[in-house]
C-alpha positions as a printed Julia matrix, in Angstrom:
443×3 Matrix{Float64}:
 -27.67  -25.82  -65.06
 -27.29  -22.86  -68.06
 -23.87  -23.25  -70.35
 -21.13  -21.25  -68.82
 -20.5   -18.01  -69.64
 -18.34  -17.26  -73.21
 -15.08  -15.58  -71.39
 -11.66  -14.48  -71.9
  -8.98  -13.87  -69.46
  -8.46  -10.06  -71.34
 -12.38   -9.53  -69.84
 -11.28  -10.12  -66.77
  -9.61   -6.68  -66.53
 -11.96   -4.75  -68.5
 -14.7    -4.6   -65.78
 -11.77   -4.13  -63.15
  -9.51   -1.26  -64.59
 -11.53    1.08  -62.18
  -9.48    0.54  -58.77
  -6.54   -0.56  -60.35
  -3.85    1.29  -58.87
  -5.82    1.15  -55.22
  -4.5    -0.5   -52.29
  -5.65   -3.66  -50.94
  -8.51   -3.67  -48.79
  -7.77   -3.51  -45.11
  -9.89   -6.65  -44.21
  -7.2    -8.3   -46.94
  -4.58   -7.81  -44.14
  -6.88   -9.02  -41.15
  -7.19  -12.42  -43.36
  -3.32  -12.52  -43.92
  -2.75  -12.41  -39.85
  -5.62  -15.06  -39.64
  -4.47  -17.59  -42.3
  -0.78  -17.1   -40.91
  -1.2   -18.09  -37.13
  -3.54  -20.82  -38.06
  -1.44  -22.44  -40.53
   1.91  -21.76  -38.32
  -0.05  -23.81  -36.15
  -0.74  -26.49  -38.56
   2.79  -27.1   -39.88
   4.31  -26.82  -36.05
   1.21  -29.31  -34.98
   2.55  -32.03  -38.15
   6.05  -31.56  -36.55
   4.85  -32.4   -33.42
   2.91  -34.92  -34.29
   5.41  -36.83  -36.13
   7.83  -36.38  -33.12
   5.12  -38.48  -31.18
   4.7   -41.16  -33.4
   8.85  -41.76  -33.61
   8.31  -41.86  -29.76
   5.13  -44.4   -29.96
   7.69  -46.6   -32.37
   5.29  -46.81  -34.9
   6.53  -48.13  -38.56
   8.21  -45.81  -41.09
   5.15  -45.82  -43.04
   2.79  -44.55  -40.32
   4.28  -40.9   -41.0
   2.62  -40.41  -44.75
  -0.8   -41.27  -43.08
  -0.52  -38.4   -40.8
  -1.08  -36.01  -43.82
  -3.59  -38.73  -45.48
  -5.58  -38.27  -42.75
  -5.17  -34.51  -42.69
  -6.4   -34.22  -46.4
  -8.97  -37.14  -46.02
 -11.57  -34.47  -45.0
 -10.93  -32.39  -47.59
 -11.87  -34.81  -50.05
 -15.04  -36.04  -47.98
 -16.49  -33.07  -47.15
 -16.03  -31.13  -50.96
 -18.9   -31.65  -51.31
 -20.64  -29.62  -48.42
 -18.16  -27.07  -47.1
 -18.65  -24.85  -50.56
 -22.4   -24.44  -49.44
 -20.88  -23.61  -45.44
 -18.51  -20.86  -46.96
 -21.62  -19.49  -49.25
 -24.22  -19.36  -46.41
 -22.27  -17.82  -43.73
 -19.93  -14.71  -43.58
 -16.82  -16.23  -44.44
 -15.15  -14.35  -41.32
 -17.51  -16.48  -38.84
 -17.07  -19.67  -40.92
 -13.55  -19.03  -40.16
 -13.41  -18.85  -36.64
 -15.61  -21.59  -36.21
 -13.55  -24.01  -38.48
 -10.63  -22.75  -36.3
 -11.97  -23.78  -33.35
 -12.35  -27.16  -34.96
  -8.66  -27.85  -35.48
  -7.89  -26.53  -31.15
 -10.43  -29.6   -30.46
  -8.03  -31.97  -32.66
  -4.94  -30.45  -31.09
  -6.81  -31.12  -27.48
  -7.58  -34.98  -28.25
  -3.98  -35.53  -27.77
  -4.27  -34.49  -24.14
  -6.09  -37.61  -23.6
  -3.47  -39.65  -26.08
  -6.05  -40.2   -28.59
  -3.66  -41.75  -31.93
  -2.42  -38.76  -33.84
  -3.47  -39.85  -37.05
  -6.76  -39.28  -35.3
  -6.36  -36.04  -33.92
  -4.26  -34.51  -36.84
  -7.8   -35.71  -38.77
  -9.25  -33.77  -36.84
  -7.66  -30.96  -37.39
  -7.78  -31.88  -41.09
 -11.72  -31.63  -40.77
 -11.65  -27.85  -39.26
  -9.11  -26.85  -42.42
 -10.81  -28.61  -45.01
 -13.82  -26.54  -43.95
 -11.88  -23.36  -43.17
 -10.34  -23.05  -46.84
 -13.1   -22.1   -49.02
 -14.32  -19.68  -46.54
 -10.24  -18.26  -46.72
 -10.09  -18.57  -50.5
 -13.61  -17.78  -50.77
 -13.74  -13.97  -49.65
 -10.16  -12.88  -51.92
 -12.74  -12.94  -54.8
 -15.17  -11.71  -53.11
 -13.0    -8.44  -51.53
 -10.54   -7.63  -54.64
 -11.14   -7.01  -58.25
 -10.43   -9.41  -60.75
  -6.75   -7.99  -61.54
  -5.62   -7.89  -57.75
  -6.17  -11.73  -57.13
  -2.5   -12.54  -58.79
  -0.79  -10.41  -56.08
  -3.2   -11.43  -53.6
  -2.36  -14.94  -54.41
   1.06  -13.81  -54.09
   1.3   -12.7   -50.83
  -1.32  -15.27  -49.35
   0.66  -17.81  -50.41
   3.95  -16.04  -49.74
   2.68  -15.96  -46.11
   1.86  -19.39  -45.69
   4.79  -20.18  -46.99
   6.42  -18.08  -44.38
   4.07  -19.72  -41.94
   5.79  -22.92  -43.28
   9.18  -22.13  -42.33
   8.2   -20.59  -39.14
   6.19  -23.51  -38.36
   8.76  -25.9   -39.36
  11.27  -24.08  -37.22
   8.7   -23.77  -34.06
   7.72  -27.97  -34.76
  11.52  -28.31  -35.06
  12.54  -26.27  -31.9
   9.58  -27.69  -29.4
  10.69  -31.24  -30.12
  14.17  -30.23  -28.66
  14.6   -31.76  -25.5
  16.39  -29.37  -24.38
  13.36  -26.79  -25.01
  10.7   -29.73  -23.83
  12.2   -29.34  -20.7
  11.96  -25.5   -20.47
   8.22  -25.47  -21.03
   7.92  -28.17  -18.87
   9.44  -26.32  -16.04
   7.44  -23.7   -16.86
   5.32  -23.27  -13.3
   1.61  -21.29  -13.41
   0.6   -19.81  -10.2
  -2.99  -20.88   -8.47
  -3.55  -22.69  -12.52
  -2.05  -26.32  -12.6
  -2.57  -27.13  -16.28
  -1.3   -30.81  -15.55
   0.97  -30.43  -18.86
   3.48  -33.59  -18.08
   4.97  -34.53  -21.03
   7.51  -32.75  -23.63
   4.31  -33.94  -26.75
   1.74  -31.9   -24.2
   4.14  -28.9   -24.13
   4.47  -28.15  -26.93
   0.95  -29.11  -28.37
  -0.14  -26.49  -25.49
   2.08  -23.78  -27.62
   0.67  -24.51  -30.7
  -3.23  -24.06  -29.35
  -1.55  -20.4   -28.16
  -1.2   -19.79  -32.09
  -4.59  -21.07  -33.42
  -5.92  -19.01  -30.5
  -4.16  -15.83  -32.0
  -5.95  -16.86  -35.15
  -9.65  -17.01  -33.85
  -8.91  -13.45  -32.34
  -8.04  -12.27  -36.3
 -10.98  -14.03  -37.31
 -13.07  -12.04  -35.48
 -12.33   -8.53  -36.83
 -12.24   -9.96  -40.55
 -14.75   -8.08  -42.36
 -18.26   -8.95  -43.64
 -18.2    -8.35  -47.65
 -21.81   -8.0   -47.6
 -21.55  -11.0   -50.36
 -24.92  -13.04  -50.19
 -25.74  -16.01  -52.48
 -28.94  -17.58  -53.17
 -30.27  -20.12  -50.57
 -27.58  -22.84  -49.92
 -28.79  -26.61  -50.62
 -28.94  -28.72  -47.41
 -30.01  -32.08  -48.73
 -26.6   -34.15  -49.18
 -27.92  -35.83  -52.24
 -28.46  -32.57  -53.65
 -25.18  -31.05  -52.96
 -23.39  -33.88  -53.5
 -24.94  -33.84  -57.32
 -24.4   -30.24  -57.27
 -20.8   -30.71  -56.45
 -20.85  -33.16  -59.39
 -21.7   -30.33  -61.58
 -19.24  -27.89  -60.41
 -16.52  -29.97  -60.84
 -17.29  -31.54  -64.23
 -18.16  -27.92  -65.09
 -15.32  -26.77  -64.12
 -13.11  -29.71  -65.59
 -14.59  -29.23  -68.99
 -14.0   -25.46  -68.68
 -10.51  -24.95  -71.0
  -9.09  -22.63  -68.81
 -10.19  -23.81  -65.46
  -8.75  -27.89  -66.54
  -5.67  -27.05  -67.38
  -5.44  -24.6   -64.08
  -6.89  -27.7   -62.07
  -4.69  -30.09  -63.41
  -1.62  -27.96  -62.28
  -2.09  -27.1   -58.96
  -3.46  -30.58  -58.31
  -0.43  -32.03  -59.18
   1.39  -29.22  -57.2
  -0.08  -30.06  -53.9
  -0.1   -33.79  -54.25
   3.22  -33.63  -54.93
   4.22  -30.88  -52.66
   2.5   -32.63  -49.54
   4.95  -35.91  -50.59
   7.69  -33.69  -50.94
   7.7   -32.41  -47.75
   8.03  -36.19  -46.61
  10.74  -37.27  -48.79
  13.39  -33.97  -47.47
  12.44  -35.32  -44.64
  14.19  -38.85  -45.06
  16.62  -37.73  -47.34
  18.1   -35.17  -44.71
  17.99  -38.18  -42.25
  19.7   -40.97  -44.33
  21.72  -38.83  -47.21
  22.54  -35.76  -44.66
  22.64  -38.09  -41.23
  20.79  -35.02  -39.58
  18.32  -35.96  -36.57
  14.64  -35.29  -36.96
  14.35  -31.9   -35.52
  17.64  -30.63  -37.75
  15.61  -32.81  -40.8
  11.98  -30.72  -40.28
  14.11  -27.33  -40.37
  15.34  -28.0   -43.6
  11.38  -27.85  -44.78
  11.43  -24.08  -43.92
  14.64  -24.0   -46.42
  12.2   -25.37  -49.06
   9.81  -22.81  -48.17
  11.82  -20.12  -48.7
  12.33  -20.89  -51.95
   8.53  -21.09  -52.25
   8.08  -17.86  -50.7
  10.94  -16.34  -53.32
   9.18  -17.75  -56.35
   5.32  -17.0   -55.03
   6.17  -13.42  -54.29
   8.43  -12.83  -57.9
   5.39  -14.56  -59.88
   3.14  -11.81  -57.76
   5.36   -9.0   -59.06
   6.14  -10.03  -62.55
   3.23  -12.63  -63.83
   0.12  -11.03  -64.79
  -3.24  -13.37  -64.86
  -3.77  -13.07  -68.54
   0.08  -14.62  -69.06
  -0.61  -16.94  -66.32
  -0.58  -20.07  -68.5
   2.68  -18.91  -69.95
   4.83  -20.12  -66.38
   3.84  -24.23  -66.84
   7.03  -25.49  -68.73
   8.86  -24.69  -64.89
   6.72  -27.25  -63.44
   9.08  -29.45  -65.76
  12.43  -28.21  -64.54
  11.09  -28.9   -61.07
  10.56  -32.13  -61.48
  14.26  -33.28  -63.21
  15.63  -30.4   -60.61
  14.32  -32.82  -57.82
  16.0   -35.69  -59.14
  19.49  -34.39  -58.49
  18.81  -34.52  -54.66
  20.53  -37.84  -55.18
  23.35  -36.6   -55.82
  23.89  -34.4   -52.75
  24.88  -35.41  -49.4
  26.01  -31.85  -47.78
  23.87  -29.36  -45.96
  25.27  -26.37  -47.29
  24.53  -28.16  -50.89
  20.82  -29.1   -49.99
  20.57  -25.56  -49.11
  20.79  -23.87  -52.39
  18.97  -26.79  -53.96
  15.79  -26.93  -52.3
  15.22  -22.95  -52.49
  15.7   -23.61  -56.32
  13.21  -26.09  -56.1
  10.84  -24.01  -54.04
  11.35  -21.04  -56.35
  10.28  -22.72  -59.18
   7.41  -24.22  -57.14
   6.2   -21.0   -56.22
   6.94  -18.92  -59.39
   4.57  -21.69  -61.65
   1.63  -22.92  -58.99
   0.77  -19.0   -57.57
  -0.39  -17.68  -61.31
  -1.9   -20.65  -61.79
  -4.0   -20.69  -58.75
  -4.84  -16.89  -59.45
  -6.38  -17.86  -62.97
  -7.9   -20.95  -61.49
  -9.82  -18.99  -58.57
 -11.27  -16.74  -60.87
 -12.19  -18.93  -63.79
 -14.18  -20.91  -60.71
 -15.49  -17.33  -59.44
 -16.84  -16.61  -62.96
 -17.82  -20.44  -63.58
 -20.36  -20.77  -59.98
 -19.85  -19.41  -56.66
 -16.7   -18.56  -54.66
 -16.87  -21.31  -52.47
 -18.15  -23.78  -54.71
 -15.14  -23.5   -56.9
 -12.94  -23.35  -54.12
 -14.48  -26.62  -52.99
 -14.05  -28.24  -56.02
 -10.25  -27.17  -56.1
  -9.46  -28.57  -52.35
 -11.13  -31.9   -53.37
  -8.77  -32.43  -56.24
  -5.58  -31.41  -54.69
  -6.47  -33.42  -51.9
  -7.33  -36.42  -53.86
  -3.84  -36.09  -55.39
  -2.38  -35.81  -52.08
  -4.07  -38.66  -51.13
  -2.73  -40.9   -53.81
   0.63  -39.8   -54.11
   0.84  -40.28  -50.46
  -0.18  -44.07  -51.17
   2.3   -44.06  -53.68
   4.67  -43.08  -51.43
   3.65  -44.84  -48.65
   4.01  -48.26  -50.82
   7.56  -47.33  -52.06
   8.77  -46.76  -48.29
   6.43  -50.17  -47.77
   8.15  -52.39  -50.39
  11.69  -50.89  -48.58
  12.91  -48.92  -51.65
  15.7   -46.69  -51.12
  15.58  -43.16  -50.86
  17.11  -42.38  -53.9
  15.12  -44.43  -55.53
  11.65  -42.76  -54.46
  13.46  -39.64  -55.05
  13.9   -40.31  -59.06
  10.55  -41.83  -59.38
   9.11  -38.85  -58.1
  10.49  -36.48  -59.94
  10.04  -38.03  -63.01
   6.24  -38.21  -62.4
   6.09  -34.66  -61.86
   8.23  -34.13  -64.93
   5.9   -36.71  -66.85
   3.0   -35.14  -65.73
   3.64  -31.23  -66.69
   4.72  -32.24  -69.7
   1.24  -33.87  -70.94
  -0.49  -31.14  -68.74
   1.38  -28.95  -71.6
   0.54  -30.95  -74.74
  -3.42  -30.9   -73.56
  -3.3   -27.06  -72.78
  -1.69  -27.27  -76.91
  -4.28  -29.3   -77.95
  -7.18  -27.37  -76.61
  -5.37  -24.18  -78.32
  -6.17  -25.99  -81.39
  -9.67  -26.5   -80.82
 -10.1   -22.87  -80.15
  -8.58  -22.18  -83.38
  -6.09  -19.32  -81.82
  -2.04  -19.13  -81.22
  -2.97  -16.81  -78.2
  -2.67  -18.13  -74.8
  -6.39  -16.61  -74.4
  -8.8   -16.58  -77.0
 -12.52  -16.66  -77.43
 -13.14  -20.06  -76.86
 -16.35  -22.42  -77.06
 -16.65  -24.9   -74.62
């Protein structure tokens, strides 16, 4: 494999100024639409899913292992999705990968576990996200992919809360019972129980999501023959991501929004039994307070969008910090309408910090190797990190320690972890010899 390219971030815009002050594509709207009913569907379907597991009476720590098995996939598959995304139009990969995750949402129709089926599911995103990520780079000019990031992200987020909410609202009973009374004529779709009701809603929404997938737009991107020989992706992989790793740009980008997502998926977990032990609220009032959280997320992605530009991107990491001691005073809260204000803080600065960050590391990747390459290098870290930190978790709720407790040791790691994410992104500023964030830098 040749040396990467020598490459600033200020290059980035000099090949791009043409079409600055354009619009976004249209097809950039038709992939919005897409990613938002399909991940509605994937935050309602973890709602859902975690509803059916209180009602199976399985332990306390069954519930992390619903997202391990979500991002398992990711992290087995890194290796070949990148070379799916790159052979296909991303638009097709797409739908296909959609219809995936309606086969893991029908398994529970014939109560398959829903660690399982929520795998499942986990299989058609982890192959759906380069091909998502993928075609941003391939559509949009270098200096559009912070605000694209922006609202992408911004969406999901939104797709978050609504999903959270929807999850939230179809566990009612009181709404169980609606849908269940809900009466087809000539059709009998034998839907019996409140789980199948509202697992038949959230199909509707993936559904909606295949349909945008359709009219998504071929790029007319083409890369060279894609490897099929596992050995000789899975070696390729290997190169991406210790090219990419040893990149000074792309590790410091990499370690970032890894840590974001590991610790974002636990996170999710955690509000979860804090609103139930700290807040006394039942589980369908606890999920809601997720779409709280992602507001805040939502604030902070679409402000970094605005105000951040990809050449100060590096500049936003010292938040990731405040987050993490931020998090620590949930322990000190035990009223809604205090939680509230709290979690969109920590949200905001969530948002505001990871979306530059994933801006600069898309494109280093897209410079680095191919789009969906890079991409798959990115989902098998974060996903890795999820995995772990879900362990961690997992062991702490294990070993019986308090809520509180967790909730300290967590955000002390994340503090921890910024903070010597900072001092090697200082160090390699050294080795390039420059006080610039950016400069022209050897690898």
């Amino acid at each position: 494999m040749s040396s990467p390219p020598q490459y600033s971030l200020g290059d980035a815009f000099a090949s791009s100024e043409k079409g600055k002050h354009s619009l976004m594509k249209r097809g950039f709207y038709t992939i919005m639409a897409a990613q938002f009913f399909s991940s509605l569907a994937d935050n309602a379907l973890f709602i859902a899913a975690m509803a059916l597991l209180v009602s199976m009476a399985e332990p306390a720590w069954m519930t992390p292992l619903l997202k391990w098995s979500f991002a398992l996939s990711y992290v087995l598959l890194a290796a070949f999705v990148g070379a799916l995304a790159d052979s296909f139009p991303k638009g097709r990969v797409m739908f296909v990968t959609n219809m995936i995750k309606i086969l893991g949402c029908f398994l529970l129709f014939f109560h398959v576990h829903p660690v399982i089926a929520y795998g499942i599911v986990g299989f058609g995103a982890a192959a759906y996200s380069p091909a998502k990520y993928g075609i941003l780079t391939e559509l949009l000019p270098a200096e559009k992919l912070v605000a694209a990031n922006g609202w992408i992200e911004g969406l999901t987020v939104a797709s978050i809360i609504l999903g959270a909410i929807l999850g939230s609202k179809l566990i009612t009973p009181s709404i169980s019972l609606m849908l269940l009374a809900i009466d087809f004529p000539v059709v009998d779709f034998a839907i019996e129980t409140p789980t199948e009701a509202a697992v038949s809603v959230i199909m509707g929404c993936y559904m909606v999501a295949g349909v945008f997938n359709v009219f998504i737009p071929d790029t007319g991107a083409r890369y060279r023959h894609q490897e099929r020989n596992p050995i000789k992706l899975m070696t390729d992989f290997a190169r991406c991501s210790t090219t990419l790793w040893k990149d000074k740009l792309g590790q410091i980008s990499l370690s970032v929004t890894t840590l974001f997502w590991g610790a974002g998926a636990t996170l999710q977990l955690i509000v979860i039994e804090w609103a139930k032990q700290s807040l006394h609220l039942p589980l369908n009032k606890a999920t809601e307070l997720l779409g709280i959280f992602a507001i805040g997320i939502a604030l902070g992605a679409v402000t970094a969008a605005r105000f951040v530009p990809l050449k100060k991107s590096l500049s936003v990491m010292y938040l990731g910090i405040i987050m993490g001691l931020i998090i620590t005073s949930m322990t000190m809260v035990t009223s809604v309408w205090m939680a509230y204000p709290l979690l969109i803080l920590i949200g905001a600065l969530a948002g505001y910090f990871v979306v530059p960050m994933n801006a600069l590391l898309q494109h280093r990747g897209h410079v680095l190797m191919s789009a969906g390459h890079s991409i798959a290098v990115q989902n098998f870290n974060e996903n890795l990190s999820i995995l772990l930190v879900l362990l961690m978790y997992a062991a702490m709720v294990w070993l019986s320690f308090s809520i509180n407790t967790i909730i300290i040791i967590f955000g002390l790691f994340v503090a921890c972890i910024m903070y010597a994410v900072m001092r090697r992104h200082a160090a390699n500023q050294k080795v390039c010899d420059s006080i610039a964030l950016i400069g022209d830098c050897h690898h």
